[in-house]
mmCIF file of the C-alpha atoms, coordinates in Angstrom:
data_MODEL
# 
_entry.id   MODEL 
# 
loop_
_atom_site.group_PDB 
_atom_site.id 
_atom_site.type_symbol 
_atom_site.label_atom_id 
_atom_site.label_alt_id 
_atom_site.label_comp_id 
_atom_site.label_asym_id 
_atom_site.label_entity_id 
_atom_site.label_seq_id 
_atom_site.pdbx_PDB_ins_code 
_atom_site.Cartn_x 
_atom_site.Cartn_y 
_atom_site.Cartn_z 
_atom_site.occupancy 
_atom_site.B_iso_or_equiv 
_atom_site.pdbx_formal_charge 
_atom_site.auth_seq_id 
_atom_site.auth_comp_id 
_atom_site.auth_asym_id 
_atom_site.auth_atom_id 
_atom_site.pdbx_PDB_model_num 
ATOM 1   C CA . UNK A 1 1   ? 116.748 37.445 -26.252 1.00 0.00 ? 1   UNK A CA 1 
ATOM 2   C CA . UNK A 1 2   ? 119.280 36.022 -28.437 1.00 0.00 ? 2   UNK A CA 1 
ATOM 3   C CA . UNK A 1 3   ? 122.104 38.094 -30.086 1.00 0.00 ? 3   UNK A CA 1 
ATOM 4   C CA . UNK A 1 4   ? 122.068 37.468 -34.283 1.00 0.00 ? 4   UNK A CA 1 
ATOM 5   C CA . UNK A 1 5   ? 125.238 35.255 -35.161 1.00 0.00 ? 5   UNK A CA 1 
ATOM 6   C CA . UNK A 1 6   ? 127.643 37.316 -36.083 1.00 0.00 ? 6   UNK A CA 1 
ATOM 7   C CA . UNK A 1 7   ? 131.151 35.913 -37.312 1.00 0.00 ? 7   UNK A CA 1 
ATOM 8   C CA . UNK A 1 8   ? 133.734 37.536 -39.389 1.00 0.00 ? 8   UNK A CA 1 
ATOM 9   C CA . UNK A 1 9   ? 134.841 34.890 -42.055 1.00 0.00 ? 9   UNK A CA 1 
ATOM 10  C CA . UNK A 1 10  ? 138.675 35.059 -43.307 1.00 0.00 ? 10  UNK A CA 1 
ATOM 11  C CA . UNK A 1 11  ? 138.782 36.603 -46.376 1.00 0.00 ? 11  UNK A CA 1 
ATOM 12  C CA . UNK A 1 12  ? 140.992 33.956 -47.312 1.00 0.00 ? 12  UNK A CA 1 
ATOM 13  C CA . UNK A 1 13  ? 138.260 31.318 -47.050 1.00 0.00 ? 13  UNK A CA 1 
ATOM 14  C CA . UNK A 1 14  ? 135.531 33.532 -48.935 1.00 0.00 ? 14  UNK A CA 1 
ATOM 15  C CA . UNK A 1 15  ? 138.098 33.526 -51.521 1.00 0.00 ? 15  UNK A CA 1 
ATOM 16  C CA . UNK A 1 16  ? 137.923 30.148 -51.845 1.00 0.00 ? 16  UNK A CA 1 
ATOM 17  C CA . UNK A 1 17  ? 134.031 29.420 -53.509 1.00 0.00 ? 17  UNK A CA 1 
ATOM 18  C CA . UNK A 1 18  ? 133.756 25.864 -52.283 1.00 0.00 ? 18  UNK A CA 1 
ATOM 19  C CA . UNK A 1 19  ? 134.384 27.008 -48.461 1.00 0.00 ? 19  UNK A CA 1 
ATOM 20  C CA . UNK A 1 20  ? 132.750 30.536 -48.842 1.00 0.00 ? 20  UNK A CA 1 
ATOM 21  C CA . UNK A 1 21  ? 129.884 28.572 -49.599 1.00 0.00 ? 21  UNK A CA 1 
ATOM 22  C CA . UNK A 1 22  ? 130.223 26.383 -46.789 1.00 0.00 ? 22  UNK A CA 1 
ATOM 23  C CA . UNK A 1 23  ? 130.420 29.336 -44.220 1.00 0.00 ? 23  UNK A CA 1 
ATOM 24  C CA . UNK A 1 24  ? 127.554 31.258 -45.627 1.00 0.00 ? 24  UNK A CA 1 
ATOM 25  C CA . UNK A 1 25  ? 125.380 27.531 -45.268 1.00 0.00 ? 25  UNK A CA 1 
ATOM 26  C CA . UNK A 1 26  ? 126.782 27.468 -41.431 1.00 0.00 ? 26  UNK A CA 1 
ATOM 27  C CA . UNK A 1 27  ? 125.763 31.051 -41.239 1.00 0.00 ? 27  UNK A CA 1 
ATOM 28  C CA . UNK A 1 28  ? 122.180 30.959 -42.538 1.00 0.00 ? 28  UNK A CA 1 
ATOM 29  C CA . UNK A 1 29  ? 121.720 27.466 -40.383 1.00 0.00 ? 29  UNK A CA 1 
ATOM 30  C CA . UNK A 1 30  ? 122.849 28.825 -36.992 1.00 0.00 ? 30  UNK A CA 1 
ATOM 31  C CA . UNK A 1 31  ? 120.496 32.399 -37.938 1.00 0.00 ? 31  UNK A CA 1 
ATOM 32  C CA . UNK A 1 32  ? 117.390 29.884 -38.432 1.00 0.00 ? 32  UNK A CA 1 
ATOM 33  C CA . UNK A 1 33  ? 118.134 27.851 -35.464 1.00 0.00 ? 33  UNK A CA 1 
ATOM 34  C CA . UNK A 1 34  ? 118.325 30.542 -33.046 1.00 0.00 ? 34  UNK A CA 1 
ATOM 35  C CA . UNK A 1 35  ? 114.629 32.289 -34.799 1.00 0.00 ? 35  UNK A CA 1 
ATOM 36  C CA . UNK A 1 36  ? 113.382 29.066 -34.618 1.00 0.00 ? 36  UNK A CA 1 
ATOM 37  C CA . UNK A 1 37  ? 114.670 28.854 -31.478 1.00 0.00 ? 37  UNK A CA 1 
ATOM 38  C CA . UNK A 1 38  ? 112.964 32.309 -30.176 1.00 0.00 ? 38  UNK A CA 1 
ATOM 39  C CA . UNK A 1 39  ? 109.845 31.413 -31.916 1.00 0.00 ? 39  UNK A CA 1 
ATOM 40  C CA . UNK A 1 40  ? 110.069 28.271 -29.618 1.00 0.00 ? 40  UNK A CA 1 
ATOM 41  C CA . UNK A 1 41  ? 110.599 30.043 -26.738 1.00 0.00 ? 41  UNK A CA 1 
ATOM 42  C CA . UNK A 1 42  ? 107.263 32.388 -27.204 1.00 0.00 ? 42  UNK A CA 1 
ATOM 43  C CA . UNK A 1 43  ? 105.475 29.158 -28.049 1.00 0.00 ? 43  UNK A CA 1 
ATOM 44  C CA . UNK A 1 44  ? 106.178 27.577 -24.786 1.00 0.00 ? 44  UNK A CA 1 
ATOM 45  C CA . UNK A 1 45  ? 105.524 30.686 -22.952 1.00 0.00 ? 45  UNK A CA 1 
ATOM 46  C CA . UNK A 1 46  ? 101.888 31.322 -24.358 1.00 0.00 ? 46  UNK A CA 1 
ATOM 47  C CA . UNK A 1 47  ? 101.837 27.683 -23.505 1.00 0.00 ? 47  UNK A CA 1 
ATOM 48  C CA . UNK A 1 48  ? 102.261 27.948 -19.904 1.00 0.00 ? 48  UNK A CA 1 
ATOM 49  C CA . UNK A 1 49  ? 100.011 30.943 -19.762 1.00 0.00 ? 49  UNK A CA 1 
ATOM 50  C CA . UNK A 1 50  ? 97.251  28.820 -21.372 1.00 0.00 ? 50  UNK A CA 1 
ATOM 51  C CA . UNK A 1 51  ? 97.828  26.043 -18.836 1.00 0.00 ? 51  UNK A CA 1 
ATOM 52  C CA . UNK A 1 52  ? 97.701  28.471 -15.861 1.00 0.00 ? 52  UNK A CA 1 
ATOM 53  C CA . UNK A 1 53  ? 95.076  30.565 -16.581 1.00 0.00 ? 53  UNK A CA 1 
ATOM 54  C CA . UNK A 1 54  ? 97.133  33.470 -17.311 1.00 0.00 ? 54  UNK A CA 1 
ATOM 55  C CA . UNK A 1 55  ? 97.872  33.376 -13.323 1.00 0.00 ? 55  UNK A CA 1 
ATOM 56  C CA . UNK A 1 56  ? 101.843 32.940 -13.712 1.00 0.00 ? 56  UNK A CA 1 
ATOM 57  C CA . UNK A 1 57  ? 104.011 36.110 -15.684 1.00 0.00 ? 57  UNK A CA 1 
ATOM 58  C CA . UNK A 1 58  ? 106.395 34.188 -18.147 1.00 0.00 ? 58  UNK A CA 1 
ATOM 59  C CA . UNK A 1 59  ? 106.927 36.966 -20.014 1.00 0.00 ? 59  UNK A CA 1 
ATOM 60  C CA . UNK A 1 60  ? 109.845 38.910 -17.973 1.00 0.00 ? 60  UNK A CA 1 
ATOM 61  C CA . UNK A 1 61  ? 112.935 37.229 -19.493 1.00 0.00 ? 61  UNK A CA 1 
ATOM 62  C CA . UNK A 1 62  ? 115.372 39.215 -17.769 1.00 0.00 ? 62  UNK A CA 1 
ATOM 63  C CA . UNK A 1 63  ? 118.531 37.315 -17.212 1.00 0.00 ? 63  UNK A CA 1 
ATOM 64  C CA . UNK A 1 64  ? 119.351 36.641 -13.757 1.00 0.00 ? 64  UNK A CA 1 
ATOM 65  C CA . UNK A 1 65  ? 115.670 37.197 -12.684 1.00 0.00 ? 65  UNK A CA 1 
ATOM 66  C CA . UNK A 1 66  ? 114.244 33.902 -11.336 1.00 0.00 ? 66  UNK A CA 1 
ATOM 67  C CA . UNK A 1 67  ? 110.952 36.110 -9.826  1.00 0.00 ? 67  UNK A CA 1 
ATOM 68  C CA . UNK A 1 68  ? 107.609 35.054 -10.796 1.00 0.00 ? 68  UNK A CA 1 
ATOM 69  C CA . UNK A 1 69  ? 104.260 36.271 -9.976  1.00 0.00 ? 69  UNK A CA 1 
ATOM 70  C CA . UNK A 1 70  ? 101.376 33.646 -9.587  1.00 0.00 ? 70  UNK A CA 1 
ATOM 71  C CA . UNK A 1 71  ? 98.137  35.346 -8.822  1.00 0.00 ? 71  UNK A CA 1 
ATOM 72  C CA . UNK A 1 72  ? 99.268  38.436 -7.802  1.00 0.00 ? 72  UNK A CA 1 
ATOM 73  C CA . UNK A 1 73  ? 102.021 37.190 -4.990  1.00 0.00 ? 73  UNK A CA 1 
ATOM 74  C CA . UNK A 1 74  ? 105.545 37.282 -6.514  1.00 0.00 ? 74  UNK A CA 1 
ATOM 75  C CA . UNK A 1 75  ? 107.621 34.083 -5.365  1.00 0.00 ? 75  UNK A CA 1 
ATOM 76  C CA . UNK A 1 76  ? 112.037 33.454 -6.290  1.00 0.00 ? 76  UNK A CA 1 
ATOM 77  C CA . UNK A 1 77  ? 111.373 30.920 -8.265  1.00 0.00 ? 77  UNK A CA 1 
ATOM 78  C CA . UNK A 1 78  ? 113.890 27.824 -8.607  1.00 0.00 ? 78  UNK A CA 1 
ATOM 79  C CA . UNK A 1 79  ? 114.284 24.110 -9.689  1.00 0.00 ? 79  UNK A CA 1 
ATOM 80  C CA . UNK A 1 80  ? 115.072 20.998 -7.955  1.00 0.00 ? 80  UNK A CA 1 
ATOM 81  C CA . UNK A 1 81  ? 115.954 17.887 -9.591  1.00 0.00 ? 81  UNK A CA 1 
ATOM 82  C CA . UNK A 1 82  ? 116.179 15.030 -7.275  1.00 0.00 ? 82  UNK A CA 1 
ATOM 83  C CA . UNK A 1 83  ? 117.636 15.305 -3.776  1.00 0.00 ? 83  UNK A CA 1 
ATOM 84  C CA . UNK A 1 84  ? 116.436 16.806 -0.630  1.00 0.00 ? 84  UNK A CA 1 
ATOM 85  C CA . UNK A 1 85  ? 115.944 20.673 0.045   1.00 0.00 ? 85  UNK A CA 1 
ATOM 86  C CA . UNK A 1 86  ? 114.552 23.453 2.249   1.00 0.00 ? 86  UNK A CA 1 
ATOM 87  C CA . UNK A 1 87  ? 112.142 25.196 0.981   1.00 0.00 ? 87  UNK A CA 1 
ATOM 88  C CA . UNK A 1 88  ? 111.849 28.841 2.666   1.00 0.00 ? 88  UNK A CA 1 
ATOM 89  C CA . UNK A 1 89  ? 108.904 31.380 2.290   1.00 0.00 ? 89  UNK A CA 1 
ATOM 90  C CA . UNK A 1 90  ? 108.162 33.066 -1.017  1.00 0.00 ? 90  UNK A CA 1 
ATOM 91  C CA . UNK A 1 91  ? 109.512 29.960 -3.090  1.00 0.00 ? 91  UNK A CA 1 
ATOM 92  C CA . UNK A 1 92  ? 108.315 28.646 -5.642  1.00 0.00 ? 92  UNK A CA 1 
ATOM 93  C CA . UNK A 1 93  ? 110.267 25.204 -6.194  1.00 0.00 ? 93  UNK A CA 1 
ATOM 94  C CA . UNK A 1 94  ? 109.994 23.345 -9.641  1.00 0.00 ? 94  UNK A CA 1 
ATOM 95  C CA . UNK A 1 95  ? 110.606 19.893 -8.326  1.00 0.00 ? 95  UNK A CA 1 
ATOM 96  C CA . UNK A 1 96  ? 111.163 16.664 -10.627 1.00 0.00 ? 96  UNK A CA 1 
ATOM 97  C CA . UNK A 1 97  ? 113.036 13.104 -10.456 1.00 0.00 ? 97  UNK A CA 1 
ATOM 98  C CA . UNK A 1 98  ? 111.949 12.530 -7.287  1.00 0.00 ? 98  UNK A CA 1 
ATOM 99  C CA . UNK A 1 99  ? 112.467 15.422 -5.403  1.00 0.00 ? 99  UNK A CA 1 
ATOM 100 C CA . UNK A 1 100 ? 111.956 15.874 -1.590  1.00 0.00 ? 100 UNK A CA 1 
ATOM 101 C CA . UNK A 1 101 ? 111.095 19.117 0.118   1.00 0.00 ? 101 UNK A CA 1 
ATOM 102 C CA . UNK A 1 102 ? 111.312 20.087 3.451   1.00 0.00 ? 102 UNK A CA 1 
ATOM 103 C CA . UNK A 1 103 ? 109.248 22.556 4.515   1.00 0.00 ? 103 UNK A CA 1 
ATOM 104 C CA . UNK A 1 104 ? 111.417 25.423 6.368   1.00 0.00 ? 104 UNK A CA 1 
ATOM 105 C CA . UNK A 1 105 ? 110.765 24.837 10.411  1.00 0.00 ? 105 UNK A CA 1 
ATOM 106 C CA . UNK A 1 106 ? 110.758 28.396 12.043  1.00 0.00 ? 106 UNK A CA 1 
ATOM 107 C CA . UNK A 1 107 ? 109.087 30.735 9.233   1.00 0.00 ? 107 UNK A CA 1 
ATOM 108 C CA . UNK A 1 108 ? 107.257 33.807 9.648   1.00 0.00 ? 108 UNK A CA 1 
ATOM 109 C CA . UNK A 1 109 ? 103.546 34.132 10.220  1.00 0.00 ? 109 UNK A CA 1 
ATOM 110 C CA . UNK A 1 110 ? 102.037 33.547 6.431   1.00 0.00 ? 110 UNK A CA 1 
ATOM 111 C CA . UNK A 1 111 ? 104.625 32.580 5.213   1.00 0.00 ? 111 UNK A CA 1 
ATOM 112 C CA . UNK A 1 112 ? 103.952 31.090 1.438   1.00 0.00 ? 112 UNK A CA 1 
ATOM 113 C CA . UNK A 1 113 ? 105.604 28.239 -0.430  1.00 0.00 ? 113 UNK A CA 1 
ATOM 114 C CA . UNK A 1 114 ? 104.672 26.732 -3.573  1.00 0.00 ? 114 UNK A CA 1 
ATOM 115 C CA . UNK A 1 115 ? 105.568 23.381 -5.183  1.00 0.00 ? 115 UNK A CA 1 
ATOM 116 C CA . UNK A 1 116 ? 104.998 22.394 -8.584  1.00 0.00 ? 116 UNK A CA 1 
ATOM 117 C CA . UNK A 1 117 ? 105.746 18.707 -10.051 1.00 0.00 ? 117 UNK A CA 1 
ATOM 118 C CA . UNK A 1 118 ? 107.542 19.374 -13.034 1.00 0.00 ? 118 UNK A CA 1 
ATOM 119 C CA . UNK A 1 119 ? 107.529 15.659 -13.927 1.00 0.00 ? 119 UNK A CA 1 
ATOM 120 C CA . UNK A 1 120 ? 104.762 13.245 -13.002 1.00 0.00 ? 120 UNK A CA 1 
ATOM 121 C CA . UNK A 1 121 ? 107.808 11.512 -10.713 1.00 0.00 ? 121 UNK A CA 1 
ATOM 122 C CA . UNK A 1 122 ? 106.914 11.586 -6.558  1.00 0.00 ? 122 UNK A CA 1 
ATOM 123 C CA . UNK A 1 123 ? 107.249 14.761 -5.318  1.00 0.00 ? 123 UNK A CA 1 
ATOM 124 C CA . UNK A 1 124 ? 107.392 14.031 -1.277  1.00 0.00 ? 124 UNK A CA 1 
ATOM 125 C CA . UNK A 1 125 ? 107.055 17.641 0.812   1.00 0.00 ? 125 UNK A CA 1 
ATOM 126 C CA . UNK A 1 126 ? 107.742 17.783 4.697   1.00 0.00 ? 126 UNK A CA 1 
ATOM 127 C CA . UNK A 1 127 ? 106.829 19.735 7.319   1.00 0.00 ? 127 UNK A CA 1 
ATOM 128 C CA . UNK A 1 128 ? 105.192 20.501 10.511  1.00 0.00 ? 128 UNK A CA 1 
ATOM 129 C CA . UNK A 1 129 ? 101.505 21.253 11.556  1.00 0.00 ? 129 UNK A CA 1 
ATOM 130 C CA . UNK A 1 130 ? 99.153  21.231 14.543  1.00 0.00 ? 130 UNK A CA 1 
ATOM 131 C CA . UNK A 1 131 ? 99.120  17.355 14.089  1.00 0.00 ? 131 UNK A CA 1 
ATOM 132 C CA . UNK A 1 132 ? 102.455 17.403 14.150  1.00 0.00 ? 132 UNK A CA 1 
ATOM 133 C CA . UNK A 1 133 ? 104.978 16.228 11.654  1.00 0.00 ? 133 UNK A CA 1 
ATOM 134 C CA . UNK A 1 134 ? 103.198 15.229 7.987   1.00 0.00 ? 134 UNK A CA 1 
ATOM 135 C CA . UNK A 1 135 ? 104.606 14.066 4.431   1.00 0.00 ? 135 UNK A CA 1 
ATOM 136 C CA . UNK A 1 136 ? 102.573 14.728 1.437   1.00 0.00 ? 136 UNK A CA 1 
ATOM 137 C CA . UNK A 1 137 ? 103.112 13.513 -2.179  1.00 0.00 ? 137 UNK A CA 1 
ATOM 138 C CA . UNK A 1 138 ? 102.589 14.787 -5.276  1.00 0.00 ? 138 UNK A CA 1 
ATOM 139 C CA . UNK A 1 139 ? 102.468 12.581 -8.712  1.00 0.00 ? 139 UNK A CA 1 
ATOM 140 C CA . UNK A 1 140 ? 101.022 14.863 -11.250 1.00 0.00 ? 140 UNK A CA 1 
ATOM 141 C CA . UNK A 1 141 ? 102.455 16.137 -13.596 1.00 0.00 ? 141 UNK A CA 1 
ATOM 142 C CA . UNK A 1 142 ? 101.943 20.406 -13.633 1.00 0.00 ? 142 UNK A CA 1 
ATOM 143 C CA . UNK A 1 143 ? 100.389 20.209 -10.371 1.00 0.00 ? 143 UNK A CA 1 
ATOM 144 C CA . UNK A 1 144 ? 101.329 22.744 -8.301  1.00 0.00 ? 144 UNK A CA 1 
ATOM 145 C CA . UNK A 1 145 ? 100.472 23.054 -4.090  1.00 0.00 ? 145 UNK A CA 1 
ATOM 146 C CA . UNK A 1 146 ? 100.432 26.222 -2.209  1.00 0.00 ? 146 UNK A CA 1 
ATOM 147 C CA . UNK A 1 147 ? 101.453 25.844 1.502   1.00 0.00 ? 147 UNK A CA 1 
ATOM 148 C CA . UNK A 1 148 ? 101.230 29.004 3.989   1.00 0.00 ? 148 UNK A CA 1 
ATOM 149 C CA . UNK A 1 149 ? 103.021 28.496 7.571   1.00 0.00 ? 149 UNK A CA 1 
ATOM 150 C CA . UNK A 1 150 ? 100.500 29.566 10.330  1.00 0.00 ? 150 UNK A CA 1 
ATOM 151 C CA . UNK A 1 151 ? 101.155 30.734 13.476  1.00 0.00 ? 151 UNK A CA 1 
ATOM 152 C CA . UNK A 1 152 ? 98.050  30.064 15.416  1.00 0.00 ? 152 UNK A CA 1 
ATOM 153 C CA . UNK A 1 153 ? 98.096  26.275 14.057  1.00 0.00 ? 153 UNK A CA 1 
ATOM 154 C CA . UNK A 1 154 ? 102.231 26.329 14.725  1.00 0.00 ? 154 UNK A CA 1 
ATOM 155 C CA . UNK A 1 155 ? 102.399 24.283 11.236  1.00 0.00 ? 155 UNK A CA 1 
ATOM 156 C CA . UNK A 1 156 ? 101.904 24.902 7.374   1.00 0.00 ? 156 UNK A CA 1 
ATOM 157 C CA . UNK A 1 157 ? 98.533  24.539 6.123   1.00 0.00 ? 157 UNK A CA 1 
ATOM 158 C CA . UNK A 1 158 ? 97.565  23.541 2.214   1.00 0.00 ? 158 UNK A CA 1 
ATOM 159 C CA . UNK A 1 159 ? 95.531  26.198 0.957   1.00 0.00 ? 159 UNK A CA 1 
# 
């Protein structure tokens, strides 16, 4: 949530009517921005819920907390723009410009991972299954891919 800007002018300047006025201007902008910028914000977030069926939580905006629940299993949530990572069960990765994941090698036994393409770029995910090593790609944009590590298969699966 944002904080209302708050600034104590100089009395000095609100002394002065042509920069008094200026201040109480910059004032009243910034104010607007940051409602406009909240109203944004819950825009965006009924958005997403639209798009997802309702399945994903956006509405915990708790600073710090990158959790998200996505049909009832809770996931750490975080991005990755371009580059190479390991992805580890219970993440949910936002990946864009390009991004490749690796899927982690030695997880548990159900483990979960999911991958959204945040960008329409090629999203290239690694890993291991009974086949042996595989890449996949994604290219669309919003899609997301849920992979769960099996032990009886001694690989991840797309489910």
């Amino acid at each position: 949530m944002n904080k209302p800007f708050a600034i104590q002018v100089p009395k000095k300047f609100m002394d002065d009517p042509e920069i008094a006025g200026f201040f109480e201007y910059l004032i009243e902008y910034v104010s607007g921005t940051q409602a406009d910028t909240a109203a944004s914000q819950t825009a965006l977030s009924n958005s997403l819920n639209d798009l997802y069926d309702g399945t994903i939580d956006f509405t915990d905006d708790t600073e710090g907390d990158e959790l998200v629940t996505v049909s009832g299993t809770e996931y750490q949530s975080r991005e990755q723009s371009g580059g190479t990572t390991v992805a580890v069960g219970g993440e949910f990765i936002h990946a864009s410009n390009g991004a490749v994941i690796d899927l982690e090698s030695y997880p548990d036994d159900g483990a979960l991972i999911k991958i959204g393409n945040t960008d329409g770029s090629t999203i290239r995910i690694r890993g291991k299954s009974a086949g042996g090593d595989f890449t996949s790609t994604s290219t669309l944009q919003f899609a997301s891919y849920d992979y769960q590590y099996s032990a009886n298969q001694n690989g991840w699966i797309i489910v």
